[in-house]
Every structure is written in C-alpha cells, then in structure tokens.
N, C-alpha and C positions, 0 to 999 in steps of 0.2 A: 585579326591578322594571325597571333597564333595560332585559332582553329586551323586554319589551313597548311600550317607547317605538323600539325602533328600527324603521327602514323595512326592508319585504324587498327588498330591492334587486334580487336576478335572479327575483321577480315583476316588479316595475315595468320592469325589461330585459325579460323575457319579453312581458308584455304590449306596450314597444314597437314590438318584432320583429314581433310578431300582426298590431298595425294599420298598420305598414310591409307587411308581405305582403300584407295587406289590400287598402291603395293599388293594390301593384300589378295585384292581381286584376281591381281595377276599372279601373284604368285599361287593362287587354287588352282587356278586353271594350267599353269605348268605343272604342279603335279597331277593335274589330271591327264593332260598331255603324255607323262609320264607313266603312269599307269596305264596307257591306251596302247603304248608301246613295250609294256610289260605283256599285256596280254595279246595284241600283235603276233610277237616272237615266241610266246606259249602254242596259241593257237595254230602258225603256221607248222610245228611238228618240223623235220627234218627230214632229207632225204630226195623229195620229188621235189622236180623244176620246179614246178609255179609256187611251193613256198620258198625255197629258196630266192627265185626272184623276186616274191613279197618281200621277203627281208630283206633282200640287197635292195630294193625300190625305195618302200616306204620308212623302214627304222633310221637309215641315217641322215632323213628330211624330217623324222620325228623328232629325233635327236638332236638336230641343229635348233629346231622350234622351242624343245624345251631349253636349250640352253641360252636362245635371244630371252625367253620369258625370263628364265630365272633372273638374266642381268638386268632387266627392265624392271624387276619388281624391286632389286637393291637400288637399281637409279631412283627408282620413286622413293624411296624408306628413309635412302641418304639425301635427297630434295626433302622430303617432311620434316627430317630431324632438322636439318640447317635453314630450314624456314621457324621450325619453332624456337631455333634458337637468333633469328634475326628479330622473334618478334618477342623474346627477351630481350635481347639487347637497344630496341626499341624501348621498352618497359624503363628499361634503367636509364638510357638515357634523359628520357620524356622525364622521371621522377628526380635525375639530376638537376636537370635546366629549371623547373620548376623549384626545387631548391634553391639555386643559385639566385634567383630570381627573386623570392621572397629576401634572401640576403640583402639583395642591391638595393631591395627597397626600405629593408632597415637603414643602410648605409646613407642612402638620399634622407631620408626624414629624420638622420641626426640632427 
C-alpha cells in the first residue's frame, strides 16, 4: 500500500531535466532568430523600396518571434526549476513520513 502512495522521484528529476533541456533548445534557436534578423537588417542596406519594405515586412514578425521564444524558454527554466524543487519537497517529505513511521512503531512495541 505504501508503494503506491509514494512519488517517483527520478521521474519527476527526469522530467525536470527534459524541460530544463527544453529551455535551452529554445532559447538557441531565439537567438538564432535573432541573429537572422540582425543580418536581415544589415543586408537589406538602406535607401531603395524593396529593402525598405523587407524591413518594414519581415523584422517586426522576426522580432515578435524572437520575443515569444525568449518567454517560452524562461517558462520552461521556471517549470524545471519548480518541478526540481517539487521533487525536493517530495524527497523530504517521503523521508519525514518514513521517520515518523519507524517512531510509531517504537511507540507500539513499548
């Protein structure tokens, strides 16, 4: 019966490794995003229509992209860190109850 109440703990480590690696994936690929739009806006030069409407078109759909990335990849970072710290507080729990536990059966077999 207790097997079944405990947490699997290097699941919950596991999965928060996953969306820690996660984070980072994304966040590469925003600053790559970023640098695509760095060079973008180098490359179109100044001056003549069609870079000018490159840059009015495409940098401020680049720029919104980068900026969903970047916040997706602190969503994931701040999900990892608060999954590794659930799967602490698991940790300590599981090792209280289990404490508590060995007490009571001191307490009985007085």
């Amino acid at each position: 019966m207790a097997e079944n109440l405990a947490a699997d703990l290097s699941g919950i480590n596991h999965g928060a490794s996953q969306t820690d690696e996660l984070s980072a994936i994304v966040m590469e690929i925003s600053k790559q995003t970023q640098t695509v739009s760095l060079l973008v806006n180098e490359a179109c030069g100044s001056g003549d229509e069609t870079s000018d409407q490159l840059r009015k078109t495409l940098l401020p759909g680049a720029d919104a992209f980068h900026g969903l990335l970047g916040n997706l990849a602190k969503a994931f970072q701040q999900t990892a860190e608060d999954t590794f710290g659930t799967q602490k507080s698991f940790a300590n729990a599981e090792e209280a109850n289990i404490e508590a536990s060995h007490h009571l059966k001191q307490r009985m077999t007085r």
